[in-house]
N, C-alpha and C positions, 0 to 999 in steps of 0.2 A: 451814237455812243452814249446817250444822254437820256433814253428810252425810258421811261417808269418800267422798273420790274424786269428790264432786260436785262442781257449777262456781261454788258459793256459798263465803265466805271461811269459815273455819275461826275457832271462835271461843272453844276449847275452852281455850288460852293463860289466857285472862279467867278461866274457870270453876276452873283449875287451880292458879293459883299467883296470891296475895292481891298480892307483891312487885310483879307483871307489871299486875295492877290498877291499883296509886298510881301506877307509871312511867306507865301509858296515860293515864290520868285524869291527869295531870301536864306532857306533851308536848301530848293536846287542848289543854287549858284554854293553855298556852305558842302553841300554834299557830294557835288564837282567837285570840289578841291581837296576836299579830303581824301575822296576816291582816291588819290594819288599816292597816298600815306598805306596805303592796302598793299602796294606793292615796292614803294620804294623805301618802308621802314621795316619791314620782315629783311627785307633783301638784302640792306647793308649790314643791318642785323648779320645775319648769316655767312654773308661774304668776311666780315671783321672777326667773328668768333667760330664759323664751322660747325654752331651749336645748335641745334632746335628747341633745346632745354633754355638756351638762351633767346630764342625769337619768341617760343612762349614768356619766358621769364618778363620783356617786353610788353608784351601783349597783357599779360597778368595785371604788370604795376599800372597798364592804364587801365584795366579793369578795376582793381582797388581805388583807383583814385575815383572813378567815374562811379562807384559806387557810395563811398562819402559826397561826391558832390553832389549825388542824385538825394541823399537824406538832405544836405542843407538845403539845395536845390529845392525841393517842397515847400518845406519851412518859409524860405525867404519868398518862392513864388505867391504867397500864402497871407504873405505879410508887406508886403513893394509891391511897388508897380513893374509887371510884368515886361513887359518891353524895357524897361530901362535895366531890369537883370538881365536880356537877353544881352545887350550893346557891351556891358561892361563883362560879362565873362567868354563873349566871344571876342573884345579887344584883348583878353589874356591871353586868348588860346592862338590869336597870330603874333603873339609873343614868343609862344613854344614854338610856332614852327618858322618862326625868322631864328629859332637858337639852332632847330635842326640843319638849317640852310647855311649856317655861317661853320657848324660844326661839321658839315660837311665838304667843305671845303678846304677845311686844315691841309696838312702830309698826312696826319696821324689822327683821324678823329679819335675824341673819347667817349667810350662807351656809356660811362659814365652821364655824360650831357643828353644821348636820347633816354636815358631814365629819369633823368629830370622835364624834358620838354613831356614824358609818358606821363608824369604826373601834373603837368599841368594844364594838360590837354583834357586827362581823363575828368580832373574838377572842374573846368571850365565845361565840358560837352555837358556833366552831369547838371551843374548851375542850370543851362540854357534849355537844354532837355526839358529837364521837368516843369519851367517856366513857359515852355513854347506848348509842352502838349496840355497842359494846365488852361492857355488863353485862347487854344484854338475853337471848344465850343462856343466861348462868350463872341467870339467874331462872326461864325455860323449859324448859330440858334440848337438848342437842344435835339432837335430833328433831323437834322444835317449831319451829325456827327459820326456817323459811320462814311456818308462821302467824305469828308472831310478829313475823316484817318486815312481814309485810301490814296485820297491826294495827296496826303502829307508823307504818306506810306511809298509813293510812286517817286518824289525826288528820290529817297533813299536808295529805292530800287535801280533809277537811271542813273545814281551815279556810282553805284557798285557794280551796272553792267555797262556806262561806256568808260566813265576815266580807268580802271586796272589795265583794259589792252590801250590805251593811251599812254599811261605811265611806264606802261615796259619797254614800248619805243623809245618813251621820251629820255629814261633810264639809259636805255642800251646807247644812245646817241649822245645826251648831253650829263649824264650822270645822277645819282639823286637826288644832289643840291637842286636840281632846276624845277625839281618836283617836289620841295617843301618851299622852295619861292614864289612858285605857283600857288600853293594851297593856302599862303600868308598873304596872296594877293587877293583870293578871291575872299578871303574871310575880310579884308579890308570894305570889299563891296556885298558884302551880308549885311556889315553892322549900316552902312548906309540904306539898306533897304530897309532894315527892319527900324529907321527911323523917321517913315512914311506910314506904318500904321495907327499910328495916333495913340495915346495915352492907351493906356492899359491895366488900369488899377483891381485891385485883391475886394471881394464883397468886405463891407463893414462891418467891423464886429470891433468883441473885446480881446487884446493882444492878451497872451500867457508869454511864459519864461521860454524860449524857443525850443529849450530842450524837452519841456513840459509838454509842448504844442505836438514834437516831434511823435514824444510817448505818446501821445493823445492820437494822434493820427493810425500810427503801428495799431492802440489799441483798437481801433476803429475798425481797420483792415482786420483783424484775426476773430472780431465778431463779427463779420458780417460774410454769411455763408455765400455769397457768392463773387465777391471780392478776393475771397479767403482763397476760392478754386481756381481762381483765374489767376493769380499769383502760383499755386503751387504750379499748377501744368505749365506756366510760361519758364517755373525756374528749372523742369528739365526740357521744353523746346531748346532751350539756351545752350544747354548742355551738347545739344547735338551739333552745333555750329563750332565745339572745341578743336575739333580735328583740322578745321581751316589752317593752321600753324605747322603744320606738316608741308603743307605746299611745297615751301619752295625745294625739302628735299625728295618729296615728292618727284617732281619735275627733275631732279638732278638726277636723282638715281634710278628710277623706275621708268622714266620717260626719255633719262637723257637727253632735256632740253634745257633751253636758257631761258631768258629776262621774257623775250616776246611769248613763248608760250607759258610761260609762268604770270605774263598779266592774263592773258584768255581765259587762265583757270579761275584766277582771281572774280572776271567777270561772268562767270557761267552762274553763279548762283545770283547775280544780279539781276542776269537774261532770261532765269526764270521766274527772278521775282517779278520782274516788270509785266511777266505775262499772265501772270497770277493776279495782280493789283489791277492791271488794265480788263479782265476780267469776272472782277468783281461784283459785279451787281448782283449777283444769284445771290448774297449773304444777305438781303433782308426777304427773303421765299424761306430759308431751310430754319432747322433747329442751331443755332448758332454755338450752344454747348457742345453736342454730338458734332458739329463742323469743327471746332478745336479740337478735340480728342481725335479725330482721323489726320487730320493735317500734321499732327501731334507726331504721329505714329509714322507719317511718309516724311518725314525729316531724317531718321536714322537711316531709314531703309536708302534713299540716295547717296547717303556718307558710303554705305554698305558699295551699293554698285560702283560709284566712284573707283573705290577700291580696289577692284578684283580684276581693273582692268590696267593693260601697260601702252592703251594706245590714247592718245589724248580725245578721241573723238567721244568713245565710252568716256570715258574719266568728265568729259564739256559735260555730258547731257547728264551722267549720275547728280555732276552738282549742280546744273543747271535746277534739277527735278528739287533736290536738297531746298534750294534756293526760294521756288515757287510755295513750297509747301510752308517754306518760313514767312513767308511775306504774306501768305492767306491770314496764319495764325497769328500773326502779329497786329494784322486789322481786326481781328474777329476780338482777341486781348485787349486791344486799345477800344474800341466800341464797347465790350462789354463794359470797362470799368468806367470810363465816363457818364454814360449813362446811368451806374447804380448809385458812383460818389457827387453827395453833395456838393455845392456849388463853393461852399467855405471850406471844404476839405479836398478840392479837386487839386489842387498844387502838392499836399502829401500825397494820396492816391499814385500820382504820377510820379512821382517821384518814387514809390515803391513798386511801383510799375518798369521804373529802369531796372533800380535795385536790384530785384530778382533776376532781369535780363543777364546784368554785369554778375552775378554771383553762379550763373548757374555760365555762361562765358568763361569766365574765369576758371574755374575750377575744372573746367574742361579742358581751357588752353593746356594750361598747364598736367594732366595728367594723362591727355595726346601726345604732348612735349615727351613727357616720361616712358608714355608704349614706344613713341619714335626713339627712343633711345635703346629699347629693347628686342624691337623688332623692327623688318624693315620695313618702308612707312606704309605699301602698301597692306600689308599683314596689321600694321595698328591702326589702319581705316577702317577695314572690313570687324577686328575685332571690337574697338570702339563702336561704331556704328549699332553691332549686335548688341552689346551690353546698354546701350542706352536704348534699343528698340524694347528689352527685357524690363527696363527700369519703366518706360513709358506703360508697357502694362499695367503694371503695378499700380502706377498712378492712375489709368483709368479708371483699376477698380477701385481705389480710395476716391474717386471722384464721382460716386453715384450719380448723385444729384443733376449733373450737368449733360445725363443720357436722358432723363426724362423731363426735363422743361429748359426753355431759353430763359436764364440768369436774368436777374433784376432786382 
């Protein structure tokens, strides 16, 4: 698995630095437990209001949030010591989901309370985020850092493809309360990992006004040509993941099924990401610009097949396919920019590196929300899917540059 140059992931990160250990084991165990929020906060979502307009509207405000926390998130990674922002905005974030837990257990929840935990889940992720992908080169070494993405890229992966079909059980049997008690339990045992990596401080320099530092960063990324590419193509990959918010009427009406096969959906773009990431090693052989812009392009086209089918097995492998293609593109994004942004700008960088994630996320949820209101969800699959595979065009050709050399 470990091979130089082979097609298996690299896994030598693990074996090499103890630091890179606790961080991985600390993002899994974090990304277990959210896993679980995939399907039991669409779900009650849906069950409580009947809305899709509203499971996106959900989905949105932690997009908004996780987008401001992604800018201060830089900033402060930038400026503190890196581990001790991670501990303190993942001890918010099992704040939000011990409110979801106790809200869930009302006669009557209020709606109202998961739009609050939405926001302070989405600041807290953003916080931690860009502080975590920020510290990961300095624990690895500069050379490391495309394994290094992969790894860090594979919790993601494993726990978006086993907790959803976990969660739907767990859902269907003990309710959703049981599955943001879970996800507050396990974020309790993140922040203790993550305080076995040892100190983590920001290179030394001269501090600016943080707003100043912010503008500084922004202006950094929009000069620099291949920073500048790797932001725009990731802000419509992002786009193509809006339709996920469709699910669960998806599954109601098109599938007519319930909770259990509504987490398996949940997990198919997990199961292919995991295969995608565990097969990683071919991205330091190819052109890494030209490998985004294809992966780019096989992200819609899954939404598409998804779509056009009414049987759950099509529907698993369209987004399974959806799933793989994201999770290639996402490593090839995150290695690209690490490697170009300096080492006193790596905490912004990263942080606009969510940013664009959550804006081109968002803006999807939500105007998937709106086709599923006008059409039936299969039909605003297959039509979404197309109009983003048409947008992605577009982008490739304003993305010259990144067909003829690998970025740096």
């Amino acid at each position: 698995m470990t091979a130089q140059g082979g097609l298996l992931i690299d896994l030598s990160p693990l074996r090499a630095s103890r630091p890179f250990r606790c961080a991985f084991a600390a993002r899994l165990v974090s990304v277990l437990g959210i896993g679980l929020l995939m399907v039991a906060l669409p779900l009650q979502v849906y069950e409580l209001t009947g809305s899709s307009v509203q499971v996106a509207g959900v989905a949105t405000t932690t997009a908004a949030a996780l987008f401001f926390g992604s800018l201060a998130g830089g900033v402060v990674a930038d400026r503190y010591d890196r581990r001790t922002v991670i501990q303190w905005s993942r001890s918010a974030a099992g704040v939000g989901f011990l409110l979801l837990g106790v809200n869930a257990i009302l006669p009557d929840p209020f709606l109202s309370a998961i739009y609050l935990a939405a926001v302070i889940d989405g600041l807290a992720g953003g916080v931690s985020g860009s502080a975590l992908m920020a510290m990961v080169p300095v624990l690895v070494g500069r050379e490391k850092v495309a394994a290094a993405g992969a790894l860090v890229s594979l919790t993601t992966d494993l726990g978006t493809m086993l907790t959803p079909a976990v969660a739907g059980l767990l859902v269907a049997k003990a309710g959703v309360a049981s599955a943001y008690f879970l996800c507050a339990l396990a974020t309790t045992a993140t922040v203790g990992l993550i305080t076995a990596i040892g100190p983590s401080p920001p290179p030394q320099r001269d501090l600016q006004n943080p707003v100043r530092e912010l503008i500084s960063g922004i202006g950094f990324a929009v000069r620099h040509e291949s920073i500048r590419l790797i932001l725009l193509t990731g802000l419509i990959g992002m786009l193509a993941g809006g339709p996920l918010v469709l699910l669960p009427a998806f599954a109601d009406i098109e599938l007519d099924a319930g909770a259990g096969t509504l987490g398996l959906l949940y997990a198919a773009p997990g199961a292919g990401a995991v295969l995608g990431t565990l097969t990683s090693g071919w991205m330091s052989r190819v052109n890494t610009g030209r490998a985004l812009l294809i992966t780019l392009a096989l992200m819609p086209v899954g939404v598409i097949v998804a779509g056009s089918w009414s049987h759950a097995v099509p529907v698993f492998l369209g987004l399974a396919g959806f799933g793989m293609a994201r999770a290639v593109n996402m490593v090839l994004r995150y290695t690209m920019l690490q490697q170009a942004a300096p080492e006193d700008m790596r905490g912004r960088m990263s942080g606009l590196l969510m940013v664009q994630s959550v804006a081109g996320t968002a803006v999807g949820s939500m105007v998937a929300g709106i086709a599923g209101q006008l059409f039936a969800p299969g039909r605003a699959l297959v039509l979404y899917g197309v109009a983003v595979l048409v947008l992605t065009g577009l982008t490739a050709l304003a993305a010259g540059p990144l067909h003829r050399k690998d970025p740096s």
